[in-house]
Each structure stands twice: as C-alpha cells, then as structure tokens.
C-alpha positions in Angstrom: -297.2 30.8 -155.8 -296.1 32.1 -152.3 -298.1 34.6 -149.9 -296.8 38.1 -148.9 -296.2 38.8 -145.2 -296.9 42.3 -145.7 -300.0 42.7 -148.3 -300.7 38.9 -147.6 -301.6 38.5 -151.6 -301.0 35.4 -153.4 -298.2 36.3 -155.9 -295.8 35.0 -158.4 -292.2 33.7 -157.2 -290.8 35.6 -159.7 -292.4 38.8 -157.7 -290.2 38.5 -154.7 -286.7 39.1 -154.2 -283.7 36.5 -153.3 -281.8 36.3 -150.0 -279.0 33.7 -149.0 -281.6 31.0 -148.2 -284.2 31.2 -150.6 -287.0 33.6 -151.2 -287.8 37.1 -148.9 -291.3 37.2 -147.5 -292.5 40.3 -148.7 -292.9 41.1 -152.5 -291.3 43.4 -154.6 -293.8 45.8 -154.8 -294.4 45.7 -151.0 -290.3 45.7 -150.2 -290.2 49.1 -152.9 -293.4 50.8 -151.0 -291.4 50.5 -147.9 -288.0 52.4 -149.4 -290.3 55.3 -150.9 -291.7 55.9 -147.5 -288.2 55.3 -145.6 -286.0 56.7 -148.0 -284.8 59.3 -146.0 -283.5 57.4 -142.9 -281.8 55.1 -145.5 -279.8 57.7 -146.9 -279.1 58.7 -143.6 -278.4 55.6 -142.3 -275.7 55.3 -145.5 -274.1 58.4 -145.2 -273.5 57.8 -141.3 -272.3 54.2 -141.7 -269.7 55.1 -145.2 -268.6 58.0 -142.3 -267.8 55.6 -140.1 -266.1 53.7 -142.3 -264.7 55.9 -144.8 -261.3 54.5 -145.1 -262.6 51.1 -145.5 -264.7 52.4 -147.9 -261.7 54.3 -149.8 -259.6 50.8 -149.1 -262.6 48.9 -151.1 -263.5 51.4 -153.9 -259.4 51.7 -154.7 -259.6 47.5 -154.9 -262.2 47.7 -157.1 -261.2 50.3 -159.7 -257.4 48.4 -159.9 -259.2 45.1 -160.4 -261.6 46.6 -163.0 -259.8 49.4 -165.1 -260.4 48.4 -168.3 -264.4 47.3 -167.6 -264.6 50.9 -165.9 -262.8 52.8 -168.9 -265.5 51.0 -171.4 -268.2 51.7 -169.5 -267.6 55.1 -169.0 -266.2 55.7 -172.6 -269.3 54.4 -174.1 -271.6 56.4 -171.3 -269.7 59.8 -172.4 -270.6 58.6 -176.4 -274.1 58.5 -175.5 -274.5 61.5 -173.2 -272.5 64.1 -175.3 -274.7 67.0 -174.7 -274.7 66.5 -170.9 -270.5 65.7 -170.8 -270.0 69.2 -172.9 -272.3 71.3 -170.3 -270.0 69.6 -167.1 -267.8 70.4 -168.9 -268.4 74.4 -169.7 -269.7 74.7 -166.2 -266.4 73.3 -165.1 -264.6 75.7 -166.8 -266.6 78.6 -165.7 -266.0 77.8 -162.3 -262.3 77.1 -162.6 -261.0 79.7 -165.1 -257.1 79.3 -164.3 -256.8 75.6 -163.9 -258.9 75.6 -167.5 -256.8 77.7 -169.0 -253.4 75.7 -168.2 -255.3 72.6 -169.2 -256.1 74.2 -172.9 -252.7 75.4 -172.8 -251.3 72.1 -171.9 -252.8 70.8 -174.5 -251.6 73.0 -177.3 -248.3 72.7 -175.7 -248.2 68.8 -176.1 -249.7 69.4 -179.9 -246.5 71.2 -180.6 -244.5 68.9 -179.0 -243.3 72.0 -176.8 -244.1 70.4 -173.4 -241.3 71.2 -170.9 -241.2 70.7 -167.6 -244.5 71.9 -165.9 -246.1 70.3 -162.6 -250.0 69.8 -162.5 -250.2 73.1 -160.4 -247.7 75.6 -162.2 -250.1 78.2 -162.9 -251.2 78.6 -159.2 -247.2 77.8 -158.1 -246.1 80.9 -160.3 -249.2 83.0 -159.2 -247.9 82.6 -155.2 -244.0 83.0 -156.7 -245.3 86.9 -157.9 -248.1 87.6 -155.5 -251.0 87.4 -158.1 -250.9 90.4 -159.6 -249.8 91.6 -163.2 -246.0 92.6 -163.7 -246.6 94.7 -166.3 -249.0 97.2 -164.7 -249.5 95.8 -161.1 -252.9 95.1 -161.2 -254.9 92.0 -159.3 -257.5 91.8 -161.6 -258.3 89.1 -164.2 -254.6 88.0 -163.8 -253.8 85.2 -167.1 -250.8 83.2 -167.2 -248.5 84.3 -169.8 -245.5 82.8 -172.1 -242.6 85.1 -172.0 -241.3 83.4 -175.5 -244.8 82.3 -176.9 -245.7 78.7 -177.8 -246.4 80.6 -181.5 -242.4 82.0 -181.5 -241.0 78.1 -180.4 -241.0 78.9 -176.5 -241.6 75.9 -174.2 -244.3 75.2 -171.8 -242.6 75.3 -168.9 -242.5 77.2 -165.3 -239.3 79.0 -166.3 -241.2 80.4 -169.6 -244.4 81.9 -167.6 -245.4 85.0 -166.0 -248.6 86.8 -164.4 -249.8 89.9 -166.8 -253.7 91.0 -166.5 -255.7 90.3 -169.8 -255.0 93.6 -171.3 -251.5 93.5 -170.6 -251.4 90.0 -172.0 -253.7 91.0 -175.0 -250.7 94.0 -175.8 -248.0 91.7 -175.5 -249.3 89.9 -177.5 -246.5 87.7 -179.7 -243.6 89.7 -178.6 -241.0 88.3 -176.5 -240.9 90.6 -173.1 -240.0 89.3 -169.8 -241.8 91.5 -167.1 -240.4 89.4 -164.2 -237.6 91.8 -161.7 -235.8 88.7 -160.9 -234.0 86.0 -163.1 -235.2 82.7 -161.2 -232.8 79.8 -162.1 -235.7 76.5 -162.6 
C-alpha cells in the first residue's frame, strides 16, 4: 500500500505510475485528473517545444522509421485491414480534393497493368499543364482541363510525357480512341 500526495488515499501499488527510481507520488487517477484539467497548456507546451526542435524531431522520427520498416508496414497493413470503411472514405475525400494528381495515379496504374509505363516523373501531369498553359488545345478552354493520351493506352500508346496533352473533358470525351495530336509544336522528350 502507498499514500497519494495529492488525494492522500491509501491505494494499491499497482495504482501508481513508474519513474526512474521507483514509484511517483501521486496515483493514476490523480496524475489523469490533472492532464484533463491541463490539457491545453500541454498541447501547447508540445507543439512549441517539437517547433523548437523540429529538425531534431525530423532527424529522430527518420531514425526510427529506417530502424523499424517492416514493424511499421505490419502494423499499418493490419490497421488498414481492420479499418476498411474509414481507409476507403480518406481515400474518396482524397481524391475529391486532388482530382488531377488522382487521375494520373489511376492512370498510372492502368499504365503499369499493361505493362505500358514509359518514362513519366511523379509530377507529369502538372509539368505538361505549365508546358501548355492549362488550358485545352483542342478548343482553348481553362475549364475542367484532363490529361490526355495522344495514342491511347487502349491503341498500345505508352504512358509517358511525350504521349500526353491538355484537352477539356468534352474535348477529351470526342476524341475519344482516336489518335489526334492537338499539340502546335513537336517537343523532342
């Protein structure tokens, strides 16, 4: 049995916490009262010391994912099993949010599928997009611009920065499987 300094109840020693030498004074119940009712200046408290220290922070949390990658994938494969409903609406608000870099990652896929993955960096969509000034060859517009094949994946064309242009949806949607190249300018990739 030990005595709490702060309710001064006779409790347990499996109700109070460890430290480095032994046992803390106050119980667990007292020690959790006392985060409720300070939890704000914690938080604050955090947030300004991680600011303060945010490349020691970034230094540690790099150490720590190298030294456990495979504990890490586990855990988060199994957590992503379990919480499927929650993963899928990230997920779809994700994509709502970020239509264009969706689109290339669905296309990216598809493009790997067929094994017509050519050479495409991470941000080709937005890289073509400031190459033509955002705005549809076809009929000029700057509206609901979508990233199109010139030879389509379904006719054998690669996906690759030399095979795309920017056409508006409807532009896109009357293309359709046809091979037309809108762009003004032959770009050698």
């Amino acid at each position: 049995m030990k005595t709490c300094t702060k309710c001064g109840l006779n409790k347990s020693v499996d109700e109070f916490g460890k430290k480095r030498d032994g046992l803390r004074g106050e119980c667990k119940d007292c020690r959790h009262l006392y985060y409720v009712a300070n939890s704000e200046s914690h938080r604050a408290k955090s947030k300004k010391r991680y600011q303060e220290n945010i490349e020691a922070a970034r230094e540690y949390r790099r150490i720590y994912h190298e030294k456990n990658k495979e504990h890490l994938a586990q855990y988060h494969l199994e957590w992503r099993t379990i919480n499927k409903e929650s993963v899928a609406a990230q997920q779809a608000r994700w994509a709502k949010n970020n239509p264009l870099k969706a689109n290339e990652r669905k296309r990216r896929r598809e493009a790997r599928k067929r094994d017509q993955l050519g050479n495409m960096p991470k941000n080709g969509y937005q890289v073509i997009l400031d190459l033509f000034g955002s705005c549809c060859l076809a009929c000029g517009t700057s509206e609901n611009i979508a990233i199109d094949h010139i030879v389509p994946l379904a006719k054998g064309g690669l996906h690759d920065i030399s095979n795309l242009q920017p056409l508006c949806q409807s532009c896109n949607s009357k293309k359709g499987v046809q091979t037309i190249d809108y762009r003004k300018v032959d770009f050698a990739w």
